[in-house]
C-alpha positions in Angstrom: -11.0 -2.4 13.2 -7.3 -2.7 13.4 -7.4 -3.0 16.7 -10.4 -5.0 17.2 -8.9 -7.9 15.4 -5.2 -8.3 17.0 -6.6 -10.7 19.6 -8.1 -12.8 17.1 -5.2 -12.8 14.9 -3.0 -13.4 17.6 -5.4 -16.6 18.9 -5.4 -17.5 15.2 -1.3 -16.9 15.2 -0.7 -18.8 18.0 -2.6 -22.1 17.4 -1.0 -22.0 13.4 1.9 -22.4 15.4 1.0 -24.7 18.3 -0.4 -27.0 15.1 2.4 -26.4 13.0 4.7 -27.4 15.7 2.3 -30.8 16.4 2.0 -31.8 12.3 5.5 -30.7 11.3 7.2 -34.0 12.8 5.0 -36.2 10.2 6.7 -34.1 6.9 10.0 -34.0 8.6 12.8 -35.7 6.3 15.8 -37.1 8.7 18.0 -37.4 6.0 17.7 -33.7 6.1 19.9 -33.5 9.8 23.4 -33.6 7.6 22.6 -30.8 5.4 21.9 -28.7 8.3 24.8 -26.3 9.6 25.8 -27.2 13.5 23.2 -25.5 16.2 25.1 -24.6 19.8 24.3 -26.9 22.2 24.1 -24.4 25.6 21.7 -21.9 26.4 25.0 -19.4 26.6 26.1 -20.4 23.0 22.5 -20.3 21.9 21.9 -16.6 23.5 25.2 -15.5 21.9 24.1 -16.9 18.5 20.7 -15.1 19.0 22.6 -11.7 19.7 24.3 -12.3 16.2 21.3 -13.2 14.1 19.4 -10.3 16.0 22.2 -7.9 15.3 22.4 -8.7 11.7 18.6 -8.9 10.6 18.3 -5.3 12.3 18.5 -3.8 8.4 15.7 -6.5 7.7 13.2 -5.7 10.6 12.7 -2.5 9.6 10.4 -3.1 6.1 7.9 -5.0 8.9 8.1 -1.7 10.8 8.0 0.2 7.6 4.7 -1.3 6.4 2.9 -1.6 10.3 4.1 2.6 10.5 3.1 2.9 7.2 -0.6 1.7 7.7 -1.5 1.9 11.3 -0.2 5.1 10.6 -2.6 6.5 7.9 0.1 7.7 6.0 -0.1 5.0 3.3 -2.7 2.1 2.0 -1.5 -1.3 2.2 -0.8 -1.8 -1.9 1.5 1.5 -1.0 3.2 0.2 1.6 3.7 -3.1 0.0 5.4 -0.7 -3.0 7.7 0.8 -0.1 8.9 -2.1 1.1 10.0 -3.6 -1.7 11.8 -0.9 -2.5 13.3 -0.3 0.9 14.5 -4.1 0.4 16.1 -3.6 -2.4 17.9 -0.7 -1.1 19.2 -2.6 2.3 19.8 -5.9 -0.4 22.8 -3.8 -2.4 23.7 -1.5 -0.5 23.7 -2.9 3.3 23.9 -7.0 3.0 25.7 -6.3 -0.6 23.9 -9.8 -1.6 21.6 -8.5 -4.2 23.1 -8.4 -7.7 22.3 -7.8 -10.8 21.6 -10.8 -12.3 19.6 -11.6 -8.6 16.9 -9.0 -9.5 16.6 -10.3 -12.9 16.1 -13.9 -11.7 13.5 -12.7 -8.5 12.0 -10.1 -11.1 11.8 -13.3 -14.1 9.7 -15.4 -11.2 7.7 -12.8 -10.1 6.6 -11.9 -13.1 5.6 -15.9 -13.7 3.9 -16.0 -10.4 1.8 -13.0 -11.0 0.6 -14.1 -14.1 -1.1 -17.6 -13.2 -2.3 -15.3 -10.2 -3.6 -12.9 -12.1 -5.5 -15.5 -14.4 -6.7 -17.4 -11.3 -7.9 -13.7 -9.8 -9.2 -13.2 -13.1 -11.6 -16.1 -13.5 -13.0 -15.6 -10.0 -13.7 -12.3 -10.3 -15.9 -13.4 -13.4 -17.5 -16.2 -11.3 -18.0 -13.6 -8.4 -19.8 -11.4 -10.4 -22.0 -13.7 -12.3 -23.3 -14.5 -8.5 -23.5 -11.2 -7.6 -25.6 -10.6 -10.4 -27.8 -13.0 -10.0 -28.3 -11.9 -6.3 -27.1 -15.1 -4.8 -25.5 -13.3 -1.6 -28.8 -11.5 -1.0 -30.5 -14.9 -1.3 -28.6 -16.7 0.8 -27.9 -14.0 3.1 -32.1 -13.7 3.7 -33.0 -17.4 4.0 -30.1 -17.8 6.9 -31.9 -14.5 8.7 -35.3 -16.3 8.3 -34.2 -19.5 9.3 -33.1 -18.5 12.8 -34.9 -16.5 15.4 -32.3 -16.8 18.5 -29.3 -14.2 18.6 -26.7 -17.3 19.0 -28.1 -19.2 16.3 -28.7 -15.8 14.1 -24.9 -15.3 14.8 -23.8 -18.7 13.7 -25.8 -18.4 10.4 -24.2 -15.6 9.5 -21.1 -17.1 10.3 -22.1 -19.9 7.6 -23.1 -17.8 5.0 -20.3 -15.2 5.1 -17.7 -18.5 5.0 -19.3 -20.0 2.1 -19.8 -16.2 0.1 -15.8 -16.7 1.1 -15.7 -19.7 -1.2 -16.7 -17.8 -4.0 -16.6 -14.2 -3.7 -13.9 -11.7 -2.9 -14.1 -9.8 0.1 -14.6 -6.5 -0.8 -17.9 -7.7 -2.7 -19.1 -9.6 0.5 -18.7 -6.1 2.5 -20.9 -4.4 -0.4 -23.6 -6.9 -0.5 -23.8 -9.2 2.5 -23.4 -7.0 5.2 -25.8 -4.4 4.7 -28.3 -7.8 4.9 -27.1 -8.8 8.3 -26.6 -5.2 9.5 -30.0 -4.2 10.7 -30.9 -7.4 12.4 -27.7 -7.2 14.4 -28.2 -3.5 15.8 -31.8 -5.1 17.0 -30.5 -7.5 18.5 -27.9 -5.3 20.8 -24.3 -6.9 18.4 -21.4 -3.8 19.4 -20.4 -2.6 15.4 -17.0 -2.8 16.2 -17.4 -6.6 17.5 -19.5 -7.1 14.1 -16.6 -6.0 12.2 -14.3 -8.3 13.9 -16.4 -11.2 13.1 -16.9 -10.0 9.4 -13.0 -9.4 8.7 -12.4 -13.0 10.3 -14.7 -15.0 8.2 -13.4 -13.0 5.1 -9.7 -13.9 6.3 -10.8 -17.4 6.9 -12.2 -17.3 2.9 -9.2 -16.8 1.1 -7.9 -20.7 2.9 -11.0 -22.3 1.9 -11.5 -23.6 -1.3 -12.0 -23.8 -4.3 -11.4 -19.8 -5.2 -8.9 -19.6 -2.4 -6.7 -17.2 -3.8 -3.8 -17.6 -1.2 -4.1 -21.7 -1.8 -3.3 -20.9 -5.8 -0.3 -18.6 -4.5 0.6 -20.9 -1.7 0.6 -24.1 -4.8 3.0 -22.1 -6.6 5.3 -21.2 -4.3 6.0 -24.1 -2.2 5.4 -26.4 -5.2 2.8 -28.5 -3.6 -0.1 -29.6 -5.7 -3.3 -27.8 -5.1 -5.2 -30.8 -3.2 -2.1 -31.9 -1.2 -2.2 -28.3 -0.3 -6.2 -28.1 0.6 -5.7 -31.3 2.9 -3.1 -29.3 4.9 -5.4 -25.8 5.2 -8.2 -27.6 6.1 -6.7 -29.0 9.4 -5.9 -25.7 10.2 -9.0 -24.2 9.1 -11.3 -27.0 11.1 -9.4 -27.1 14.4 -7.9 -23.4 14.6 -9.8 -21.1 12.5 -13.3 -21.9 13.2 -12.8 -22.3 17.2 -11.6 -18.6 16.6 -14.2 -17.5 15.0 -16.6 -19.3 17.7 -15.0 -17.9 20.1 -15.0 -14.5 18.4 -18.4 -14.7 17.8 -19.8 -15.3 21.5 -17.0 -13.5 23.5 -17.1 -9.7 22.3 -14.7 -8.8 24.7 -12.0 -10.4 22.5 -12.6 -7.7 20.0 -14.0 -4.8 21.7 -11.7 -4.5 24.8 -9.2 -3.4 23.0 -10.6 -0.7 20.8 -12.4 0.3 23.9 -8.8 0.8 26.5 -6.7 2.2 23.5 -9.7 5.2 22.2 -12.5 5.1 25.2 -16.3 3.5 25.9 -17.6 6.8 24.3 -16.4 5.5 20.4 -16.4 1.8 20.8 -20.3 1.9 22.8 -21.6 -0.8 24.9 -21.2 -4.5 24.3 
């Protein structure tokens, strides 16, 4: 699965960025220019400058490296490697950049502690909500009047695309894999849907739940750290939801080769099967 979703991410990476780079100039502040240290000016000074920066976060790259190893690897879950890294940051903060104090971890340790807690609460009450509908069977309910709505693989695809993104709204992932899937899962080996391509396009719309309001758990982190109210921050997500994330997930949906040709160069036809 790993591998069957870094074209998506990468599409979905890439047009963040191409957005980011088109919405950025309507939130930039040009009072801003005279607080900003000089740039260089040639490509030599500005390839000389790179060799600096690149030189010096060398320390720094290696916690990514340390948690991609770490999982891709098998050798540790990603709560694990998360654990490792912070620790491996802490080492290379004393001991290598020597800008990590004291009274620094008591400060980041003091905020963290703050922003786990309205975290935890926000986690806390969705969970509830989550299993209140699970309870009730709502997935399974919505999950079987989408599959007897539709009758066409394309249009059987794109309702489950709608009910695994509004199960997002409410429900955590790992309850969605439990009791949505194993709805959807018989009618897609009839109709001929590759498993690994059907996992792409479940992880996706489960990625795509945690933006997409209103139990958005990365929306209540993002509010707290960049300070943002939670609206002002919904208005911004949801131009990147509507005009990068879906068209992903359309085009992950109808186009298995995006997530199966991959899986099927790196391990062989024989695991990934036909698609």
């Amino acid at each position: 699965m790993f591998l069957a979703t870094i074209i998506p991410g990468m599409l979905i990476a890439g047009g963040y960025a191409v957005l980011n780079y088109i919405i950025c100039p309507r939130f930039f502040n040009p009072a801003l220019i005279q607080e900003l240290p000089s740039v260089p000016t040639t490509f030599g000074e500005s390839l000389k400058e790179l060799g600096k920066a690149t030189w010096v976060a060398i320390p720094a790259l290696g916690c990514p490296a340390l948690i991609m190893v770490g999982i891709y690897g098998g050798i540790c879950t990603p709560n694990e490697a998360g654990a490792v890294a912070a620790v491996y940051c802490m080492v290379i903060g004393y001991f290598v950049y020597r800008e990590l104090t004291l009274e620094g971890t008591r400060r980041a340790l003091h905020s963290s502690i703050l922003s786990i807690g309205v975290v935890i609460v926000l986690i806390a009450t969705g969970t509830v909500f989550g299993r209140y509908l699970i309870k009730i069977g709502v997935a399974q309910m919505v999950a079987s009047f989408a599959m007897n709505l539709f009758h066409t693989k394309t249009m059987i695809l794109m309702s489950m695309n709608i009910v695994l993104l509004v199960l997002g709204m409410f429900i955590d992932g790992t309850p969605i894999l439990v009791l949505a899937v194993p709805l959807f899962l018989p009618l897609m080996q009839q109709l001929g849907v590759n498993l690994v391509h059907l996992g792409s396009i479940v992880i996706l719309n489960i990625g795509l739940g945690v933006i997409t309001p209103p139990f958005a758990m990365s929306l209540f982190v993002g509010t707290r750290l960049s300070g943002c109210t939670y609206m002002e921050l919904v208005k911004i997500v949801l131009v990147f939801f509507v005009f990068v994330g879906i068209p992903v997930l359309l085009l992950t949906t109808y186009i298995p080769a995006l997530s199966c040709w991959l899986p099927e160069l790196v391990l062989g036809p024989e695991v990934v099967g036909s698609w």
